[in-house]
Each structure stands twice: as structure tokens, then as C-alpha cells.
KETIMI-73786 format. One record per residue (C-alpha): z, y, x; chain. Coordinates in steps of 0.001 Angstrom, whole numbers, plus 500000, padded with zeros to 6 digits. Layout:
BEGIN
+--------+--------+--------+-------+
:      w :      v :      u : chain :
+--------+--------+--------+-------+
:      Z :      Y :      X :     A :
...
+--------+--------+--------+-------+
//
This chain:
BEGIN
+--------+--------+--------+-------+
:      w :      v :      u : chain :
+--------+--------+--------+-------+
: 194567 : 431482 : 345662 :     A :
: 197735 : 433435 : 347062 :     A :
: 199893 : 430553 : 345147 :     A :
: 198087 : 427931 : 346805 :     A :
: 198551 : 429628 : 350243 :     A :
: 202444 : 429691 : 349523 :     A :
: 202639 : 426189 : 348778 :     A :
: 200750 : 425165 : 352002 :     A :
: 203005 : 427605 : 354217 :     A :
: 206067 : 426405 : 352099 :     A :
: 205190 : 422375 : 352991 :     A :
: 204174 : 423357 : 356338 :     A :
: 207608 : 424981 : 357010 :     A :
: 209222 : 422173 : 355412 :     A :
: 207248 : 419552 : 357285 :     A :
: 208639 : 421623 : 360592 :     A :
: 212201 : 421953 : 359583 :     A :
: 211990 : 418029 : 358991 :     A :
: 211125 : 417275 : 362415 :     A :
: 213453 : 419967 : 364222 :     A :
: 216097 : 418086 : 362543 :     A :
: 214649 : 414942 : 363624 :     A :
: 215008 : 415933 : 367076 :     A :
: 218244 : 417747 : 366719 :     A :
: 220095 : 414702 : 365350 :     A :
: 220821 : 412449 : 367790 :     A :
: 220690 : 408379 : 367331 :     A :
: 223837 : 407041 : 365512 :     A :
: 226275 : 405248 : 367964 :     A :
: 226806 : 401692 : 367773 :     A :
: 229278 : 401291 : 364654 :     A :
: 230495 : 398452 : 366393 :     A :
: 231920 : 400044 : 369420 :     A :
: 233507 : 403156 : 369279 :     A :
: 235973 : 405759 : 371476 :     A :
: 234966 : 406359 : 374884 :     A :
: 234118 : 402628 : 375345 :     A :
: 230892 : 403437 : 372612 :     A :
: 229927 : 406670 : 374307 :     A :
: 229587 : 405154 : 377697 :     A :
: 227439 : 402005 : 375914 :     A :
: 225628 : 404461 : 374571 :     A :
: 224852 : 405949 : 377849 :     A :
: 224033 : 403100 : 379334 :     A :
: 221496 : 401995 : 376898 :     A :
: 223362 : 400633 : 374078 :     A :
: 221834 : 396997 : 372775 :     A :
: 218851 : 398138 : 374440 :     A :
: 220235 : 398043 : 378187 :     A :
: 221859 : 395542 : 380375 :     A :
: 224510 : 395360 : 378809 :     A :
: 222844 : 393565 : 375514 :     A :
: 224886 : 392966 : 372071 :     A :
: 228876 : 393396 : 372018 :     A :
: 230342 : 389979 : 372083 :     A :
: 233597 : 391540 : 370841 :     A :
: 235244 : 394614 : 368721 :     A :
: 237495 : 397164 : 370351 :     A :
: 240245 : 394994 : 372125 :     A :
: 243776 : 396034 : 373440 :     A :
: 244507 : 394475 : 376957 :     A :
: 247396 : 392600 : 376689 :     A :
: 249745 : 395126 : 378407 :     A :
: 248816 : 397864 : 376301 :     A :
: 247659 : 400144 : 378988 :     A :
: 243750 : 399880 : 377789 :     A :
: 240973 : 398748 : 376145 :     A :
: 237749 : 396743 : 376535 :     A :
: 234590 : 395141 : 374636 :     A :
: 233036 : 392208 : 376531 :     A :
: 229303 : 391993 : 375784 :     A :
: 226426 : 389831 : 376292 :     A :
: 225739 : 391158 : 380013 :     A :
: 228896 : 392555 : 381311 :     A :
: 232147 : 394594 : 380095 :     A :
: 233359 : 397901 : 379725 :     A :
: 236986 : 398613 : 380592 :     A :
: 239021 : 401779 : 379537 :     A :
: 242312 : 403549 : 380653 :     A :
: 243601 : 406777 : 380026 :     A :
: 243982 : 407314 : 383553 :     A :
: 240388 : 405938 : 384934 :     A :
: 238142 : 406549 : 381728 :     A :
: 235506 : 404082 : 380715 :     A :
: 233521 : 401941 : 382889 :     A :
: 231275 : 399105 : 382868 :     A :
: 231615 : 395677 : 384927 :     A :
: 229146 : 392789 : 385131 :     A :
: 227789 : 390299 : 387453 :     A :
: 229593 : 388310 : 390268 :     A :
: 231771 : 391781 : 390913 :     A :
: 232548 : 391076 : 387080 :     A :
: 233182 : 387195 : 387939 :     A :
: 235421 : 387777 : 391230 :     A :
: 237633 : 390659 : 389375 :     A :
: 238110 : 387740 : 386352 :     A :
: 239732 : 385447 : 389353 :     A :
: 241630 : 388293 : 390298 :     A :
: 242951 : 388130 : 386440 :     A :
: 241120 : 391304 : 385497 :     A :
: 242848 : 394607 : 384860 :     A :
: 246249 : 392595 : 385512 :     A :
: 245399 : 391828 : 388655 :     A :
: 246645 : 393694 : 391855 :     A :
: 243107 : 395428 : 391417 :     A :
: 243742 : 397054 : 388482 :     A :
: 241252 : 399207 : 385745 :     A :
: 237662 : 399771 : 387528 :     A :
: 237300 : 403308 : 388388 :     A :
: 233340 : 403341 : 388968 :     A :
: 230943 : 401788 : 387068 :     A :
: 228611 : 399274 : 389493 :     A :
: 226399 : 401379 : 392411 :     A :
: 223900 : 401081 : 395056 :     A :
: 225239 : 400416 : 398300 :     A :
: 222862 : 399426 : 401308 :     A :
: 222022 : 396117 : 400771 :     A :
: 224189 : 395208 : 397772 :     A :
: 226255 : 396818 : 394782 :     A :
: 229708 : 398052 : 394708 :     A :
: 232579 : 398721 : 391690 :     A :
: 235661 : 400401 : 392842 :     A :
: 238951 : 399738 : 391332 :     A :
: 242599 : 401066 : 390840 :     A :
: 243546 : 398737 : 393563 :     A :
: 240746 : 398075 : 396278 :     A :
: 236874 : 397398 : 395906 :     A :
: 234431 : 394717 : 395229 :     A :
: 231241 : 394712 : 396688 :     A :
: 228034 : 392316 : 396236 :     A :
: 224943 : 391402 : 398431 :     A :
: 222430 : 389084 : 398496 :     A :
: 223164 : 387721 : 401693 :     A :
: 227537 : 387590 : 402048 :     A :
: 227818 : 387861 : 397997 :     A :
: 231061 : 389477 : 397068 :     A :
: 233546 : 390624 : 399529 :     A :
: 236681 : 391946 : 398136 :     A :
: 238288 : 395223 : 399654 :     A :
: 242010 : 396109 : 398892 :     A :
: 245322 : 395480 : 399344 :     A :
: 247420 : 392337 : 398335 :     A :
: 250658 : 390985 : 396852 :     A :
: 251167 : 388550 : 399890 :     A :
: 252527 : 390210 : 403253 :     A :
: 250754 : 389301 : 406484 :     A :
: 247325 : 388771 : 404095 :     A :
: 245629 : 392089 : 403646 :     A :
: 242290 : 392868 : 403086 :     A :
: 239313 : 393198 : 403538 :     A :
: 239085 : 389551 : 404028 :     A :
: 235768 : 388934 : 405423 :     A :
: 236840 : 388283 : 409251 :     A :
: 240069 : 385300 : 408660 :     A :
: 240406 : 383251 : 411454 :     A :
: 241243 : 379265 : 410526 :     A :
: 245094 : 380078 : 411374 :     A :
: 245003 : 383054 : 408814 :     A :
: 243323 : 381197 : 406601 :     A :
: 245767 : 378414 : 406648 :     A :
: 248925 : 380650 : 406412 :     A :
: 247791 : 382731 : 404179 :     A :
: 246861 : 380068 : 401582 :     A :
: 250574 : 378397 : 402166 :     A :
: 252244 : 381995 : 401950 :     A :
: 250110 : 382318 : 398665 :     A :
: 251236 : 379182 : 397403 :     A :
: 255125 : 379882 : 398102 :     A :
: 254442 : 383064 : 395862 :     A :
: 252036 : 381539 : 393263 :     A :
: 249833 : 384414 : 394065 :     A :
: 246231 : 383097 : 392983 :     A :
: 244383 : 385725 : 393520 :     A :
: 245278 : 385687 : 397332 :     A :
: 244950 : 381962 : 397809 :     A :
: 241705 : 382077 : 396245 :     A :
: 240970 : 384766 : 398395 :     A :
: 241508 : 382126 : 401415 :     A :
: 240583 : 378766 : 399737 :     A :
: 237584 : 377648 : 397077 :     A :
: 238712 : 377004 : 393752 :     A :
: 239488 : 373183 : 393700 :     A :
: 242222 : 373888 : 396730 :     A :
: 244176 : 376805 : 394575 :     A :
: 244150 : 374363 : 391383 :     A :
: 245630 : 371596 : 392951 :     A :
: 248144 : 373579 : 395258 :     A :
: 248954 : 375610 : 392034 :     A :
: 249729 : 372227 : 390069 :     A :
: 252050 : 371099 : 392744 :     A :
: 255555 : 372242 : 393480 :     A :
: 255618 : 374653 : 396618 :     A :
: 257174 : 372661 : 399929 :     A :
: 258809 : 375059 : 402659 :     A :
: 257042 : 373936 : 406043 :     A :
: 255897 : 374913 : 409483 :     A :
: 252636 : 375753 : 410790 :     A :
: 251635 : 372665 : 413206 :     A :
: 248027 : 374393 : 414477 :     A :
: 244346 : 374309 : 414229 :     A :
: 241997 : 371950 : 416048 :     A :
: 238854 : 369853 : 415985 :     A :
: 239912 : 366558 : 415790 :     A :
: 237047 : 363775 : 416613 :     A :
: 238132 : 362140 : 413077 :     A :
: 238682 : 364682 : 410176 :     A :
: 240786 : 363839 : 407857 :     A :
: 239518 : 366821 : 405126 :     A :
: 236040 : 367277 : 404120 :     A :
: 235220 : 370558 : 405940 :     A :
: 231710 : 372328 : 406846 :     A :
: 232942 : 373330 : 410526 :     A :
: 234967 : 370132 : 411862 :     A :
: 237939 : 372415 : 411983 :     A :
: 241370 : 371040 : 410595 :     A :
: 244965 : 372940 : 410439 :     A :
: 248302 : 370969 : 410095 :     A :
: 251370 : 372152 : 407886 :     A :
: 254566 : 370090 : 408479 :     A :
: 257050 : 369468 : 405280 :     A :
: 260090 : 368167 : 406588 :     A :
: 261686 : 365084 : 405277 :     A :
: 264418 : 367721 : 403333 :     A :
: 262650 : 369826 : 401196 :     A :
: 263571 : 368320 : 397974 :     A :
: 262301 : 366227 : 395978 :     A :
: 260598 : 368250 : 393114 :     A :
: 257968 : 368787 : 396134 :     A :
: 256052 : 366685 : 398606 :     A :
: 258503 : 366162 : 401557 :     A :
: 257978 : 364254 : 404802 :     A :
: 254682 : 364613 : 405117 :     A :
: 252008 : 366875 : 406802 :     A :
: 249631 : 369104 : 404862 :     A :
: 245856 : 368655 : 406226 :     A :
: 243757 : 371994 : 405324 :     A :
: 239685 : 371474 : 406109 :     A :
: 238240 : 374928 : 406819 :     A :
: 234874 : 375659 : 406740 :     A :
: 233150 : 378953 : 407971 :     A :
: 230840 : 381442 : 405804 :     A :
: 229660 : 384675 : 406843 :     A :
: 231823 : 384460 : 410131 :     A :
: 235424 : 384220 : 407583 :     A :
: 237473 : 380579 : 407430 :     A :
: 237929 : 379484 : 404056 :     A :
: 240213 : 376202 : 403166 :     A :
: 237835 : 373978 : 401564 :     A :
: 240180 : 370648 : 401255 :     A :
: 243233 : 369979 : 401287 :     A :
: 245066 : 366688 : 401687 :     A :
: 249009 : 365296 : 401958 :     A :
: 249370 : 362820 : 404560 :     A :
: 252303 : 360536 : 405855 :     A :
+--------+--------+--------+-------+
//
């Protein structure tokens, strides 16, 4: 009797040592993704969160500074100077046309939060914020004098020099900032012009497609070589969205 009373207080304890250590050990990290880039997966859910299944293994940026894994519902970016921190959605989508971390915004410094009425990510360099009725709205400084930001009030003329003052500096990110996508490609494929600013108006016959009947005129004189249009004016079609002009055409003429 007293033997079979050990052996039942003997499993017993085992049975309770079993599940202390159960509870003691935590889950094993993602093998896949490791550093400080794993441990904030991990606290974000892992697989099991938004963030879903790593897309890639631990990656180097390209100017050594950092390091990220892309996954199947965002990214997580890491510095030694800003830590680890996750990006995803249309913030994730505007920083990528800002050319990421190489960008003039830099690591992020925040992972995404609640802001009235939208979600915010800061960065090294400025912020990005998201709602459902302006989308994203980018908040920070740029590489182009005279175009700072935020850039959610442009009039047409700001619009319309900043996007040639962009182009003169092949600075993307600030003529996307000004223009939709279609404008930056083609001004980006063509040789930069030196010109004058001619004005904005509403002419009774646009020559641009544009949303708000509003038109503004570069010149390029006659001598600005010929690697680059020359002699002929440079018709931008702006359109207005969430009270900001944006270049939505563009067209050589003459």
C-alpha cells in the first residue's frame, strides 16, 4: 500500500513538473527570422498576425546601414539607431515611392498607430499618415528647396514649379509628391530643359487632360540644347484632391 501511494505522488509530481515547464518555456521563435527583426515578429503575432509568412530571409539594405524581411502583409525594417519596426499598407506603398530607407525619409522609427481618423508611421526623416477619406499625406522635409512639406495645401503654381524644380534635380520622390505617377515617368525619361514659369489659368480649350480645367505654362527657349526639348512650351494639367493641386498631364507644345 505505502509503495503504491509513492508511485501515485511520484507521477503526480511528475505530471506537475511537466506542465510548469510547459508554461515556463516559451514558444520557439520563427527559425526563419531572427535578431531583433524575429523578436518584434514575434511580438506582433508571428505567422499568426498581420504580418502573415516571411516572403524573405534576413536581408542587408543595400547601404549597409540595416536590415529588413518583407513578408506576406507588410515589412519590418531595422537600424542600430531606430531598432526594429514594422511597415505595411499604403504608408508601406508611399515610403516604397519615396525609395524606402534610401529615401530622404529614412529607417521608420514607429511601428504603424492610431491617429484620429487614420494611421500614422513616423520616420527618420518626416511622417506618413493614412485615412480613409485624404489617404496618405506625407509629412517631412525635402531634397528640393522652395518644396517643403507637408504637402497637402499646393497651390497649381507650386505644384507646377515644384514638379519642374524636381525634374532639374531628378528628385522623384518630390515630383511625385506634386504629380501622379505617369507625369514623373515621362519627365524622368526626358532630358531636363531650363525654362520660365509662363502662369496658371483656365483656358476655355485645355490642352492637358486635367480634373479642374486648370492649366500652367513652362516656356523652353529656343537655346537650351538640343539633348532636351527646346522651343517649345511645357503644358502641365492640374487637377485638385483634398483641396492640394497635383500635375496630372503633361504635354510639349510648339
Amino acid at each position: 500500500m505505502k509503495n503504491t501511494v509513492r508511485t501515485a505522488v511520484t507521477a503526480t509530481l511528475a505530471a506537475a513538473t511537466v506542465a510548469a515547464l510547459a508554461v515556463a518555456v516559451p514558444a520557439q521563435a520563427d527559425p526563419r527570422v531572427g535578431g531583433q527583426i524575429g523578436a518584434r515578429y514575434e511580438a506582433l503575432g508571428g505567422a499568426a498576425g498581420f504580418l502573415g509568412e516571411p516572403i524573405t530571409g534576413e536581408t542587408g539594405t543595400p547601404d549597409g546601414r540595416g536590415s529588413y524581411v518583407h513578408f506576406q502583409g507588410g515589412s519590418v525594417y531595422w537600424s542600430p539607431t531606430t531598432g526594429a519596426h514594422e511597415v505595411h499598407g499604403a504608408i508601406r506603398a508611399t515610403w516604397a515611392e519615396y525609395r524606402w530607407e534610401a529615401g530622404s525619409f529614412g529607417f521608420p522609427v514607429s511601428d504603424e498607430y492610431d491617429i484620429p481618423g487614420g494611421k500614422r508611421t513616423d520616420f527618420q526623416g518626416g511622417s506618413m499618415q493614412w485615412t480613409a477619406t485624404g489617404g496618405v499625406t506625407v509629412i517631412g522635409d525635402s531634397d528640393v528647396a522652395g518644396c517643403p512639406a507637408p504637402f497637402d495645401a499646393a497651390t497649381p503654381e507650386q505644384a507646377a514649379g515644384c514638379l519642374a524644380r524636381g525634374w532639374e534635380q531628378r528628385s522623384g520622390e518630390v515630383m511625385a509628391t506634386y504629380a501622379v505617377n505617369a507625369v514623373v515617368g515621362e519627365l524622368l525619361a526626358t532630358p531636363h530643359a531650363p525654362m520660365t514659369f509662363d502662369g496658371c489659368s483656365r483656358p476655355a480649350t485645355a490642352i492637358t487632360a486635367t480634373s479642374a480645367g486648370i492649366e500652367c505654362v513652362h516656356h523652353i527657349p529656343q537655346n537650351s540644347g538640343a539633348a532636351a526639348p527646346h522651343g517649345v512650351d511645357l503644358h502641365l494639367g492640374i487637377g485638385i484632391h483634398d483641396g492640394a493641386a497635383v500635375v496630372e498631364d503633361v504635354e510639349f507644345v510648339g
